[in-house]
VOBA-1610 file (N, C-alpha, C; in pm, whole numbers, padded with zeros to 5 digits, always signed):
BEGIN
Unk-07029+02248-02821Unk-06994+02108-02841Unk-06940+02050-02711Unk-06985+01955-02698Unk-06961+01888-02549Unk-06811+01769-02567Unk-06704+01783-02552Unk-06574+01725-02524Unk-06525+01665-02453Unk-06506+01555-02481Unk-06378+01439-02399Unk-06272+01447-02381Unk-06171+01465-02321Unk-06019+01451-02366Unk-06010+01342-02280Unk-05943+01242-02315Unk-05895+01143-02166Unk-05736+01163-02184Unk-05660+01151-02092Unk-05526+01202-02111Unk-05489+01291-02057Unk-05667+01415-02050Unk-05615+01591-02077Unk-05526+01646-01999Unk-05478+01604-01902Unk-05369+01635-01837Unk-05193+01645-01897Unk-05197+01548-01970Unk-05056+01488-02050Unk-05013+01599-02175Unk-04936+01646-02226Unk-04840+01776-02284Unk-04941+01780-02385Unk-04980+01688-02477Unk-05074+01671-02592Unk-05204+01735-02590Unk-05314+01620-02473Unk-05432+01694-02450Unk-05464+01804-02352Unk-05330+01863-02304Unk-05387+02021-02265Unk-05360+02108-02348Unk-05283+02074-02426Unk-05310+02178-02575Unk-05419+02212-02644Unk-05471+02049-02654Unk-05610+02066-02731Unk-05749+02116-02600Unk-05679+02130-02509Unk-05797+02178-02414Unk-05825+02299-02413Unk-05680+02389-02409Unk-05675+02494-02390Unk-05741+02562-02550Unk-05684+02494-02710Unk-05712+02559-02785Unk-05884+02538-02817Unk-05957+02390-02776Unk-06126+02401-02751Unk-06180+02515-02718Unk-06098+02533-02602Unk-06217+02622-02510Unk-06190+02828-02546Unk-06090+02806-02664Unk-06119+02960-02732Unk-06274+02977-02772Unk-06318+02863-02809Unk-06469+02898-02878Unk-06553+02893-02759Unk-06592+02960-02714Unk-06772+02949-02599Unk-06864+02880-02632Unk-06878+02800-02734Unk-06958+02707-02724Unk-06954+02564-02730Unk-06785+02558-02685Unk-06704+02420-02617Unk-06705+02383-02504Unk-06756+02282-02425Unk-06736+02246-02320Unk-06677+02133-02291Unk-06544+02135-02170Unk-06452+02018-02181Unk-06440+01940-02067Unk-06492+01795-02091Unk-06430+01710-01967Unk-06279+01630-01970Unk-06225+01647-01893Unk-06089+01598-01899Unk-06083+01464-01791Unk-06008+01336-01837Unk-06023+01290-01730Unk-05874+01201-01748Unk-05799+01230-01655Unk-05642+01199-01668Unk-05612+01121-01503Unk-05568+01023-01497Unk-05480+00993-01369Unk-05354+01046-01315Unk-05341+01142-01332Unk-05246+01224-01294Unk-05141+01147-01256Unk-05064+01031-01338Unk-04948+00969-01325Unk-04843+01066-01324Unk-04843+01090-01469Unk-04756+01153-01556Unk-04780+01312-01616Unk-04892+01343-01584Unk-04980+01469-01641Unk-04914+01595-01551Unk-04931+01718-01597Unk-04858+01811-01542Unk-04979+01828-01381Unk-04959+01906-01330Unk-04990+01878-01198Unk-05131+02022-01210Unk-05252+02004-01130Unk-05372+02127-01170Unk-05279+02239-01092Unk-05200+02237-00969Unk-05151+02391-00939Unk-05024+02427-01057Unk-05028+02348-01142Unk-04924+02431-01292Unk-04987+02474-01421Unk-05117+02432-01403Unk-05157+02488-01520Unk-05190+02599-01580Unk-05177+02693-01669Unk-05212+02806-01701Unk-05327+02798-01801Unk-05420+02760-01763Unk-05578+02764-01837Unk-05651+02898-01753Unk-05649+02960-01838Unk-05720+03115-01817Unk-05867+03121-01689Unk-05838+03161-01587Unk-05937+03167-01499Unk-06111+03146-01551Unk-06152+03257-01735Unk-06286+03241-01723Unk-06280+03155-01835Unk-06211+03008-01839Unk-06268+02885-01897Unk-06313+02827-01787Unk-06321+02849-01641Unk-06347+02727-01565Unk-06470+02686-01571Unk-06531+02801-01597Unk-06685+02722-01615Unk-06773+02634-01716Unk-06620+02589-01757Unk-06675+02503-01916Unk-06573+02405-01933Unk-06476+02416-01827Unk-06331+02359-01851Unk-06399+02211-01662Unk-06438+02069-01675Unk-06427+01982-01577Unk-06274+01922-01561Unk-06191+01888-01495Unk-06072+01774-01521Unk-06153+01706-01363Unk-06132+01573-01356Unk-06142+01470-01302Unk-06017+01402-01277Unk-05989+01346-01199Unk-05868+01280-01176Unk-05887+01114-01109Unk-05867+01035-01241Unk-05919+00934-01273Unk-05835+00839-01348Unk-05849+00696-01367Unk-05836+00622-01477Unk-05935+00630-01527Unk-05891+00611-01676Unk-06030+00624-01733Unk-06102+00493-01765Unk-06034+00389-01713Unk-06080+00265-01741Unk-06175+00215-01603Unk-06104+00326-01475Unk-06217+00273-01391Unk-06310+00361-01375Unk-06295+00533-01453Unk-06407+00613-01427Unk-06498+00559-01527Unk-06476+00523-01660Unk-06634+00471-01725Unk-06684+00368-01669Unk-06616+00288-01564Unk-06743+00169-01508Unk-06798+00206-01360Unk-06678+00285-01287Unk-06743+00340-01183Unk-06899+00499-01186Unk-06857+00540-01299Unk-06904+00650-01329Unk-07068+00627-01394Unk-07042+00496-01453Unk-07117+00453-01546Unk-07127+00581-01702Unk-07017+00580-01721Unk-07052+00734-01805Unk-07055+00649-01942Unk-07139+00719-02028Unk-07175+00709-02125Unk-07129+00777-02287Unk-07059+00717-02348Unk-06978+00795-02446Unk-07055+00878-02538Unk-07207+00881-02569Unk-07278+00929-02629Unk-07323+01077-02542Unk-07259+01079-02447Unk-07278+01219-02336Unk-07217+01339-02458Unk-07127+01260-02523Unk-07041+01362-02626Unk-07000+01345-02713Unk-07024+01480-02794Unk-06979+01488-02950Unk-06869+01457-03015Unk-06739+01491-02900Unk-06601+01472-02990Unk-06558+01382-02847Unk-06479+01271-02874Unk-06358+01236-02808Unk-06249+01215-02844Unk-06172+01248-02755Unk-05962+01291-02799Unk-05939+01212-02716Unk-05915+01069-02789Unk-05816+00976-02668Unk-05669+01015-02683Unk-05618+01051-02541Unk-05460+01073-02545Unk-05367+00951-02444Unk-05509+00935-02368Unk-05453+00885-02260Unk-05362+00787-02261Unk-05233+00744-02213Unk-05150+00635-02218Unk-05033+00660-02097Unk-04956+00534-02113Unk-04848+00565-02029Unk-04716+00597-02098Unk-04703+00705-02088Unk-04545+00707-02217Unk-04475+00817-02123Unk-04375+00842-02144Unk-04213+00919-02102Unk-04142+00938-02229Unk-04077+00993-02191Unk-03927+01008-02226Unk-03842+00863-02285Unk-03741+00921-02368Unk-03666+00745-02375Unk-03644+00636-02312Unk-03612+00739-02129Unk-03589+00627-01988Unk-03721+00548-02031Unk-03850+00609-02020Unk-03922+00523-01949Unk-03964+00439-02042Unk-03975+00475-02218Unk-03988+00337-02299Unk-03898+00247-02303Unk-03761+00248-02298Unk-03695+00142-02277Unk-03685+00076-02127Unk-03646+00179-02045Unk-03693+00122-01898Unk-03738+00076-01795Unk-03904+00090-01876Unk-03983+00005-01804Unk-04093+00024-01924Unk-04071-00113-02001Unk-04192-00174-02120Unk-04289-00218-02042Unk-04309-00267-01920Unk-04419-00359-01913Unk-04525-00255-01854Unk-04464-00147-01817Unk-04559-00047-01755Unk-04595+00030-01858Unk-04583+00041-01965Unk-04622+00114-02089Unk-04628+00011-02156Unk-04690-00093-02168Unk-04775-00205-02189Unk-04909-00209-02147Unk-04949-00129-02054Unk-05052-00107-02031Unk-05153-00057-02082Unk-05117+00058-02167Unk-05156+00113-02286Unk-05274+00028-02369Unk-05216-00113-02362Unk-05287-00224-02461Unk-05404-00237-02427Unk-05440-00237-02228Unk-05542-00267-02165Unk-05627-00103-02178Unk-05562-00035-02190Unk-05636+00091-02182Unk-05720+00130-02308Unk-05646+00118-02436Unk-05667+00102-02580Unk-05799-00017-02591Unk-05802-00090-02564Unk-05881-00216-02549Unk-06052-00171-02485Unk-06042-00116-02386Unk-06073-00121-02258Unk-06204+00021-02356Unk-06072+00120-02395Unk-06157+00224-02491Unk-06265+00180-02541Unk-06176+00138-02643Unk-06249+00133-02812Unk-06401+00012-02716Unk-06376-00097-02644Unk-06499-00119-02621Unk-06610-00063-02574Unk-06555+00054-02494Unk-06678+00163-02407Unk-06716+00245-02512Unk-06656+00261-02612Unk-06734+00356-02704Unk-06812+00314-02764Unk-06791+00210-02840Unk-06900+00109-02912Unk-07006+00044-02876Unk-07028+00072-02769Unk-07137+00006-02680Unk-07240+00107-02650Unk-07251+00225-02695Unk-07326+00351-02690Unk-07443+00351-02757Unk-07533+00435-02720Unk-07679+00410-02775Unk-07655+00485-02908Unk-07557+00610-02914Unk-07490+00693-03021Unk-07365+00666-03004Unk-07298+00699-03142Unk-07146+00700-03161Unk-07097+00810-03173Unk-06983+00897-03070Unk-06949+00999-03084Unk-06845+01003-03213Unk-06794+01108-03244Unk-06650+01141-03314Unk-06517+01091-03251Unk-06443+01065-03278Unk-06323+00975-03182Unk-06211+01017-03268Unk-06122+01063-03169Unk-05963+01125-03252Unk-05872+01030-03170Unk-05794+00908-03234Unk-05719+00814-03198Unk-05550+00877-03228Unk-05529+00927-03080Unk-05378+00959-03121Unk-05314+00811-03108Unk-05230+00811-03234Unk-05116+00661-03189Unk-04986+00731-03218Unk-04882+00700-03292Unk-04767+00801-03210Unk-04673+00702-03398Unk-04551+00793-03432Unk-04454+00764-03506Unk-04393+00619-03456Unk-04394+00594-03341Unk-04310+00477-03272Unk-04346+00332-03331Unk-04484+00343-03414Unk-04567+00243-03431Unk-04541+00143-03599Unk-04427+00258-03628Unk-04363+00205-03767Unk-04263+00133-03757Unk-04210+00037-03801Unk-04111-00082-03841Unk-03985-00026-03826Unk-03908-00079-03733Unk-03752+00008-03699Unk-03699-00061-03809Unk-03713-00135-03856Unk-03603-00190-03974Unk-03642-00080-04073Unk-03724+00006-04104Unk-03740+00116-04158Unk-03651+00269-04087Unk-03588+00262-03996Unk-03535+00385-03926Unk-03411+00285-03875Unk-03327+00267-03960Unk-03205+00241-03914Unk-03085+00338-03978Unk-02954+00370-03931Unk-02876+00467-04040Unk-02853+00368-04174Unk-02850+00270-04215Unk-02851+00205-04378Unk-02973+00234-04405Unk-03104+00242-04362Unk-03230+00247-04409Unk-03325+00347-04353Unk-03267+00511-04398Unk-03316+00613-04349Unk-03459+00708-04422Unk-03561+00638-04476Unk-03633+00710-04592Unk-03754+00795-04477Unk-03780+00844-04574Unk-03950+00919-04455Unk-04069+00801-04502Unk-04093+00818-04355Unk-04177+00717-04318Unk-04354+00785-04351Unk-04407+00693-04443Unk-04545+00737-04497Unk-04638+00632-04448Unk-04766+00696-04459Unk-04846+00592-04345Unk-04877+00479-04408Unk-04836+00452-04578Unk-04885+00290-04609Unk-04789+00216-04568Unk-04638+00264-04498Unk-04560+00192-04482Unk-04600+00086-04361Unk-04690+00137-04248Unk-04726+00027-04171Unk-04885+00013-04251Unk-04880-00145-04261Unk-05017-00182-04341Unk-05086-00248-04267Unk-05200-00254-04162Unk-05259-00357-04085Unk-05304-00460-04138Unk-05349-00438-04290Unk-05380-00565-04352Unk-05286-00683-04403Unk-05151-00637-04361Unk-05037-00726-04483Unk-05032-00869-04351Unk-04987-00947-04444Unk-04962-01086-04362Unk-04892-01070-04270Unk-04780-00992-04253Unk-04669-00978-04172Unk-04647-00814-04153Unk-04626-00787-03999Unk-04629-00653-03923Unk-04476-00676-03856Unk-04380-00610-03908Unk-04252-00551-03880Unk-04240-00507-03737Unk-04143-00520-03671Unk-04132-00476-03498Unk-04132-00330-03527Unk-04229-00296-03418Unk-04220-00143-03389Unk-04115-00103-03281Unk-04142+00007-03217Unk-04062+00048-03150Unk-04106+00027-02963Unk-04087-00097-02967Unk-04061-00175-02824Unk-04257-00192-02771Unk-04242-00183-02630Unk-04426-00220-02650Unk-04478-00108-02626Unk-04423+00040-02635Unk-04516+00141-02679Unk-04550+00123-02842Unk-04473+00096-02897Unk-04499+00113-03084Unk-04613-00015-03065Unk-04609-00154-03004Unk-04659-00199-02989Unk-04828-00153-02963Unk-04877-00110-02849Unk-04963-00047-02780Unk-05031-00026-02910Unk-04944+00087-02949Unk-05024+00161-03064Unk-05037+00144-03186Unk-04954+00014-03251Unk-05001-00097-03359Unk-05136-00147-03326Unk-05158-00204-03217Unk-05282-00303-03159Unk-05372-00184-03163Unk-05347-00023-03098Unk-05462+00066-03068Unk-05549+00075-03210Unk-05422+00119-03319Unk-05458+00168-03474Unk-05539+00007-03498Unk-05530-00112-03489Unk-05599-00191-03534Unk-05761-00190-03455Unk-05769-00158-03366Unk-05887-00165-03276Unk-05999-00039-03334Unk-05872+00072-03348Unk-05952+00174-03430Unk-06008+00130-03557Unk-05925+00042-03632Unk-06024+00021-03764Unk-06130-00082-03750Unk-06147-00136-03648Unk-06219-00263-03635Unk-06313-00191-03560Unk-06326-00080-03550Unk-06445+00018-03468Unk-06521+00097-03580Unk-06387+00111-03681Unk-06456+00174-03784Unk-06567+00066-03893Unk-06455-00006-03904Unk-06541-00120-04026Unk-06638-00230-03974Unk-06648-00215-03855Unk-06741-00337-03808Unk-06880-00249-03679Unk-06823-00126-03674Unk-06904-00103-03554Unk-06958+00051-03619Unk-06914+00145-03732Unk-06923+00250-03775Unk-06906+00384-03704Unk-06798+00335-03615Unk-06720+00426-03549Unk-06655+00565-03672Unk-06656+00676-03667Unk-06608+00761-03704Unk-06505+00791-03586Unk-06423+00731-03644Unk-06276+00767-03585Unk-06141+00772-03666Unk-06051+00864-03667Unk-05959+00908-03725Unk-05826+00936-03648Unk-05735+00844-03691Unk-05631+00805-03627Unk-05495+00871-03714Unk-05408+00944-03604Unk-05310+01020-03587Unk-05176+00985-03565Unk-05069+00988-03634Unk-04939+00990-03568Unk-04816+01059-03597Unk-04851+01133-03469Unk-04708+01241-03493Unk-04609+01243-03449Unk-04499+01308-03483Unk-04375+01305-03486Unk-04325+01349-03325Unk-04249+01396-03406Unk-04165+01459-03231Unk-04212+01604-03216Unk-04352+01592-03156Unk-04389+01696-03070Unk-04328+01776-02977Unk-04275+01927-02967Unk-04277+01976-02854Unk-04304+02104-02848Unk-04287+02177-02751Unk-04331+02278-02726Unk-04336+02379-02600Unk-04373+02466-02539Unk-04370+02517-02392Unk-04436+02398-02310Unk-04412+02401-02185Unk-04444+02294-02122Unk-04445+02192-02109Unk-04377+02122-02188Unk-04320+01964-02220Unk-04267+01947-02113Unk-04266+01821-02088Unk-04168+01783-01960Unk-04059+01735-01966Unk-03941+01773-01864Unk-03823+01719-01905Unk-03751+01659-01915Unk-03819+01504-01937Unk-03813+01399-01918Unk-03808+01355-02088Unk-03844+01463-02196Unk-03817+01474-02331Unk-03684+01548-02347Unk-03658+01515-02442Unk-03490+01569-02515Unk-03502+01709-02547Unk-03590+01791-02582Unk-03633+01897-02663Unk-03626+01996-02563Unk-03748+02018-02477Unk-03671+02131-02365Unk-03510+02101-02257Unk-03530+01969-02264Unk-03384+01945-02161Unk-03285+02000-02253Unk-03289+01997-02362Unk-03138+02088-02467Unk-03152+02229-02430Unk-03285+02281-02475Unk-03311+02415-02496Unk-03240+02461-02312Unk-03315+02400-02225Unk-03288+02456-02081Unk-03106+02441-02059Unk-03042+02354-02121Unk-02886+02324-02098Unk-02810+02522-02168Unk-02887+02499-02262Unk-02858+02599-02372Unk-02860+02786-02257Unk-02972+02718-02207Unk-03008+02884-02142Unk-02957+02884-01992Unk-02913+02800-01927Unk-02823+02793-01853Unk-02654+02830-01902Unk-02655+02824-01992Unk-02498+02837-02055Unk-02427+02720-02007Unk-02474+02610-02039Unk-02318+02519-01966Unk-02266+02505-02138Unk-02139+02427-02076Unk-02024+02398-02167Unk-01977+02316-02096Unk-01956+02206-02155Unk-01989+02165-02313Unk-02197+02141-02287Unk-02247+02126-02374Unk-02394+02124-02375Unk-02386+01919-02455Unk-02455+01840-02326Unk-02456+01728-02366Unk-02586+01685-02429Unk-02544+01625-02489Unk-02715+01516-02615Unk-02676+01348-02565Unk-02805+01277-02536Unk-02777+01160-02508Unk-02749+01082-02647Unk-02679+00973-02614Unk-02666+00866-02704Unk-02520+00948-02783Unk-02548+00908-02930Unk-02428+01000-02992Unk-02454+01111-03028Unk-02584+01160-03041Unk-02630+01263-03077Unk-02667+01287-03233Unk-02632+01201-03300Unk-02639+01185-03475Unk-02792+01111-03486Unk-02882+01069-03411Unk-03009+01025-03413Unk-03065+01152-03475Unk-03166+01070-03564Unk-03229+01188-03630Unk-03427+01197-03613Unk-03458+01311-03569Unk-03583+01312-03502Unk-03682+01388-03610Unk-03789+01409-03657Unk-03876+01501-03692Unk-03962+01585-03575Unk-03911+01695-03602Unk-03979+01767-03438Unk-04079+01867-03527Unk-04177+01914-03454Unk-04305+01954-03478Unk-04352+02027-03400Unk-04409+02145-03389Unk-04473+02266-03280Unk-04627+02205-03220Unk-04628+02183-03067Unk-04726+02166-03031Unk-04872+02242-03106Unk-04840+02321-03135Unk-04977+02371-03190Unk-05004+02360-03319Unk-04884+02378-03413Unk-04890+02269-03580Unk-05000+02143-03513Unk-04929+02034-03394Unk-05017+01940-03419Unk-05147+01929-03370Unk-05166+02038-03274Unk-05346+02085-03243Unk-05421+02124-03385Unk-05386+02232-03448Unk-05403+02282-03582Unk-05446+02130-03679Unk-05341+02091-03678Unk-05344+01992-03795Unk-05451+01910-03775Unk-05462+01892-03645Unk-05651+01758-03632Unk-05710+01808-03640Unk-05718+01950-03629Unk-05886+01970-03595Unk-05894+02083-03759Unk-05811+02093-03815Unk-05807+02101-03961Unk-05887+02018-03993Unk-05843+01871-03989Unk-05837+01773-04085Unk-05960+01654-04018Unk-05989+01693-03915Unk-06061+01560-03839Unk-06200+01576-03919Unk-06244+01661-03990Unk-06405+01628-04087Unk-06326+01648-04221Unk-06209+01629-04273Unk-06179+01601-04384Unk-06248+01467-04443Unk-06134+01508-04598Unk-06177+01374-04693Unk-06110+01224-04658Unk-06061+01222-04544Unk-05968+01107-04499Unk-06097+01036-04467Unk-06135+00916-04479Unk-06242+00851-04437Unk-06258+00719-04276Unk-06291+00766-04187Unk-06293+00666-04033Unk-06201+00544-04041Unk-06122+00511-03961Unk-06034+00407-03938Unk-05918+00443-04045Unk-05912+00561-04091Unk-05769+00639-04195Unk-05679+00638-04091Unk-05524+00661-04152Unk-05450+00723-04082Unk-05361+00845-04164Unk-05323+00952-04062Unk-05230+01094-04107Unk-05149+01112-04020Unk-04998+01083-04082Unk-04898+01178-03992Unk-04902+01301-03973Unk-04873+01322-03827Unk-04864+01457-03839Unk-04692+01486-03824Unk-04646+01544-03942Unk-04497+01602-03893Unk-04433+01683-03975Unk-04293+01725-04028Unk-04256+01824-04106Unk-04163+01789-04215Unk-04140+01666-04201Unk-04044+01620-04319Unk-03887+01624-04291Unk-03899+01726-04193Unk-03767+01812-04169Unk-03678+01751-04108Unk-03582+01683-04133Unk-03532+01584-04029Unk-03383+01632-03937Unk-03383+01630-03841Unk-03284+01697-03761Unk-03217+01638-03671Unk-03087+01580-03655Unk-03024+01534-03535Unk-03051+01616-03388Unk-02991+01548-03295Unk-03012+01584-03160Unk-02904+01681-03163Unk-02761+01648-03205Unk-02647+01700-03187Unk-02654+01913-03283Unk-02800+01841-03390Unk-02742+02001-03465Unk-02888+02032-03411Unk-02979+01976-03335Unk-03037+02087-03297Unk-02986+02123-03104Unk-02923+02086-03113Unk-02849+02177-02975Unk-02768+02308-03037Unk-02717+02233-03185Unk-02606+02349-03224Unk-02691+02491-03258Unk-02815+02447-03307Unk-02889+02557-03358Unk-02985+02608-03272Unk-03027+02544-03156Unk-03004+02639-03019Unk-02939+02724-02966Unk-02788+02706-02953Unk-02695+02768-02940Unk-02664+02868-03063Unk-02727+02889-03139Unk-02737+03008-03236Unk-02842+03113-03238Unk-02972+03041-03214Unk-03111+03107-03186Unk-03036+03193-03071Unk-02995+03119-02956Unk-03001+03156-02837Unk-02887+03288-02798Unk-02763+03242-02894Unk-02669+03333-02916Unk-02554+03219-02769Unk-02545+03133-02752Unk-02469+03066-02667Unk-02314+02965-02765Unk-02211+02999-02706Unk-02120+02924-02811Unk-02105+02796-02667Unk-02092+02719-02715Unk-02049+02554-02633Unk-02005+02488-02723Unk-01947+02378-02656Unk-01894+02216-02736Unk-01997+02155-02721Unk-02043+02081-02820Unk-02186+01970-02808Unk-02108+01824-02792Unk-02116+01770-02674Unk-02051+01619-02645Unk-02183+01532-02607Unk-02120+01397-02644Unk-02244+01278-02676Unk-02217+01234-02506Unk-02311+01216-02471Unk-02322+01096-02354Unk-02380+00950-02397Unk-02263+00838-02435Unk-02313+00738-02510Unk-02371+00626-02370Unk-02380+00630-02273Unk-02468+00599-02129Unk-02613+00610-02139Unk-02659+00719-02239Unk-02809+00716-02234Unk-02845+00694-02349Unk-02988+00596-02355Unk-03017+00542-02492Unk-03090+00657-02565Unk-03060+00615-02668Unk-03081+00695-02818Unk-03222+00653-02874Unk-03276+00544-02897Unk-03393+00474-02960Unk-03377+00480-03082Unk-03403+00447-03172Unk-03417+00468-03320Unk-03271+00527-03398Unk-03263+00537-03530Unk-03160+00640-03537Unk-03196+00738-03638Unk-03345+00700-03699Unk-03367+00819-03811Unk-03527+00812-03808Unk-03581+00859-03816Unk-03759+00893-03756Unk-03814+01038-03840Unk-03833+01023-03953Unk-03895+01124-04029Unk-04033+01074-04087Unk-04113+01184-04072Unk-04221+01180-04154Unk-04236+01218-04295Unk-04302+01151-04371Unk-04321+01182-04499Unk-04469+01286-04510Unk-04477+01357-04524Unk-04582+01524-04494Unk-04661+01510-04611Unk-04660+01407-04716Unk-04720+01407-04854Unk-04856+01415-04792Unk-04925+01294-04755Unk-05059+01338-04756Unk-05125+01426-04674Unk-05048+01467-04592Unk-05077+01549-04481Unk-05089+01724-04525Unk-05042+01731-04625Unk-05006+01822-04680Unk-05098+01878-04759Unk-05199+01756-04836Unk-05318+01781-04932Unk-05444+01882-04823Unk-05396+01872-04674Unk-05483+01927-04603Unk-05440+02065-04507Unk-05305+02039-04465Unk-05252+02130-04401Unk-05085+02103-04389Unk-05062+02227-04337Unk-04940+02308-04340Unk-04878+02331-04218Unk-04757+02289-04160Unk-04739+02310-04049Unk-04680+02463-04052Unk-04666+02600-03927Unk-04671+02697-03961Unk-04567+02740-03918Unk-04532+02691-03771Unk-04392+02725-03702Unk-04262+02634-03724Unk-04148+02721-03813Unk-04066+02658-03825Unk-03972+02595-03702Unk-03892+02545-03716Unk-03789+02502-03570Unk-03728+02591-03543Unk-03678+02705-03610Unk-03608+02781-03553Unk-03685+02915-03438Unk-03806+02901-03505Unk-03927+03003-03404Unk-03960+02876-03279Unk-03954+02794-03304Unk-03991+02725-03169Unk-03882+02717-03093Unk-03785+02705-03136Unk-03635+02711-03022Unk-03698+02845-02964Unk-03684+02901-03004Unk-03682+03063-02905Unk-03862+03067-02873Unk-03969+03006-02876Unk-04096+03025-02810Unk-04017+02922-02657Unk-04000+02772-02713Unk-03964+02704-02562Unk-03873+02789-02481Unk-03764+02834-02533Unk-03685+02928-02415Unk-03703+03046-02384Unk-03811+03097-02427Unk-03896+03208-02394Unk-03969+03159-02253Unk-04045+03020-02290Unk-04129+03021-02135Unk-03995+03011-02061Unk-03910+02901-02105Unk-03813+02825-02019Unk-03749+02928-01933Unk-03751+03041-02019Unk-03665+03168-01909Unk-03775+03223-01796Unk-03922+03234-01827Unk-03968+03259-01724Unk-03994+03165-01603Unk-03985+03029-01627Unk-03946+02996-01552Unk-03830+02986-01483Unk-03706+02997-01552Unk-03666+03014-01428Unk-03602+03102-01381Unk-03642+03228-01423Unk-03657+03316-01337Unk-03711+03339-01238Unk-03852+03257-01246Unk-03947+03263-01114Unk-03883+03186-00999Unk-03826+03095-01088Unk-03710+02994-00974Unk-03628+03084-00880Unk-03562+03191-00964Unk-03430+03269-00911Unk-03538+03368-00808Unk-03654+03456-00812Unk-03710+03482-00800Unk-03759+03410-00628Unk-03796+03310-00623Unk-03849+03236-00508Unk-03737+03196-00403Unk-03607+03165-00522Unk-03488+03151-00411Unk-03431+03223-00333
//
C-alpha cells in the first residue's frame, strides 16, 4: 500500500510511520517542514525500512503545486500536518497556529481534485470542543455529538488551534458529502509517549521526576484535568477503526475516559518512579482549559485502549533515562 503522511515528522505521524512500515508491503512518503518535527539525525526508524520509508522536507502546501503531485499516487493519506506546541505556543502565538486554516483548506482542495480519491485520515485534536463545556462548574466527558457542525450556533473552542480544527472537521465533511471523499476524522486526547517533545507537560514531569528535583513543579495550579492516552493506543485505535462501521466525514475520539490532574500525575510519577518530592504549582504558566475528558463510549464499540497510565509513566522514563544517560555519557 502506497502512504502519505504529511506532518510525518511531528510526535503523531512518526508513530504511524514507524508502525506502517512493520508490514513489507507498505510504502511511506512523508512530507513535513521540519518547523516543529523531530529532526532526521534523531530518528530511530530501523535502518532496513529505508527502502520503503521517503521523508521530504517540505510544506506541503508548496510541495503539491511545486511537485505537481497527485493525491491519487496513493491509497491512504494521514493528514497530521499543522502548526501546534505545547501550551506556550497555543496561547502565545495564535496567529501562527492559524495557519493551520490555510493548510486544512489548501488540503482538502488538492485531494478532491484527483482523477481517484484516496482514503484520508483527518486528525483534528480534543481542543476543537466548546470550553464552556471544560470549565471546573461544567466538568462532563466530552462525546463527539457534543460539537455538532450542523447546529445554528458553534460554541468557542479552544483559541485558533480548536478553531483550525472546527473549520478542518467541517471541510472534511464537505469532502465527504459533496465530493465522496472517504475520509474519517479523529480527535484525541492528550497523547503522549517516548519521544514527545518537551515543550508538552507529560515528559517535562516525567524528566523533573527522574532528575529527582524537589519540590517537582506543574504549571498553572496543577488541578487542570487532562485525558492522557499512549501514543500507540492512538496508532492502534485508527487503523483499527479507519474501514470500520463509522461512515466518511464521521467523527471518533480517541481517549480513555480516565481523567487525571497535572498535580496527581506528577504524584503518581513519583510513585512509579519511587521519587518522594513536594508537587508546587507555578501559577506564571498557563494552564488552558481546566477539565478535558473524553467520553470512550463510541470508541469503545470498536476498540480498547491497552496501556494503562501507570505502564506509560515508566515506558516514557525508560527512554527518558536513556537519554540521558547518553547525555552524561557525551559529557
Amino acid at each position: 500500500m502506497r502512504i502519505l503522511i504529511t506532518g510525518g515528522a511531528g510526535f503523531v505521524g512518526r508513530h504511524f510511520a514507524m508502525k506502517l512500515l512493520e508490514k513489507d508491503e507498505n510504502e511511506v512518503l512523508i512530507i513535513d517542514s521540519f518547523v516543529s518535527g523531530l529532526p532526521l539525525d534523531q530518528w530511530y526508524i530501523q535502518p532496513r525500512y529505508k527502502d520503503r520509508l521517503t521523508i521530504k522536507q517540505a510544506d506541503i502546501r508548496a510541495w503539491r503545486r511545486d511537485c505537481k503531485a497527485r493525491p491519487y499516487d496513493y491509497d491512504l493519506i494521514i493528514h497530521c500536518a499543522a502548526i501546534v506546541g505545547g501550551r506556550l505556543k497555543i496561547d502565545g502565538d495564535p496567529l501562527a497556529v492559524a495557519t493551520d486554516l490555510s493548510i486544512d483548506a489548501e488540503f482538502f482542495d488538492w485531494v478532491v481534485r484527483g482523477k481517484f480519491l484516496p482514503k484520508v485520515i483527518y486528525f483534528s485534536s480534543s481542543a476543537a470542543y466548546p470550553i464552556e463545556l471544560q470549565t471546573q462548574q461544567v466538568n462532563c466527558l466530552l462525546a463527539e455529538s457534543m460539537l455538532d457542525l450542523g447546529a445554528r450556533r458553534i460554541s468557542m473552542p479552544d483559541l485558533t488551534y480548536g478553531w483550525s480544527k472546527v473549520s478542518g472537521e467541517y471541510l472534511a465533511k464537505i469532502a465527504a458529502e459533496r465530493y465522496g471523499l472517504d475520509v474519517k476524522i479523529y480527535r484525541p486526547f492528550g497523547g503522549y509517549g517516548p519521544d514527545q517533545d518537551m515543550t508538552y507537560p507529560f515528559p517535562s514531569i516525567i524528566k523533573r521526576v527522574l532528575q529527582k528535583e524537589n519540590p517537582i513543579v506543574v504549571w498553572g495550579s496543577g488541578n487542570h484535568v487532562r485525558d492522557f492516552i499512549y501514543i500507540d493506543d492512538v496508532v492502534d485505535c485508527v487503523l483499527t477503526t479507519a474501514t470500520a462501521a463509522f461512515k466518511p466525514g464521521d467523527v471518533l475520539n480517541i481517549g480513555t475516559g480516565r481523567g487525571t490532574s497535572f498535580r496527581e500525575l506528577a504524584e503518581m510519577a513519583c510513585n512509579v518512579l519511587g521519587h518522594k518530592a513536594e508537587i508546587v504549582s507555578d501559577l506564571s504558566k498557563p494552564q488552558g482549559v481546566f477539565h478535558r475528558v473524553s467520553d470512550p463510549y463510541k470508541m469503545h464499540k470498536f476498540f480498547k485502549p491497552k496501556v494503562t497510565l501507570e505502564q506509560g509513566i515508566q515506558r516514557v522514563a525508560d527512554h527518558l533515562r536513556k537519554s540521558l544517560d547518553t547525555l552524561k555519557v557525551i559529557a
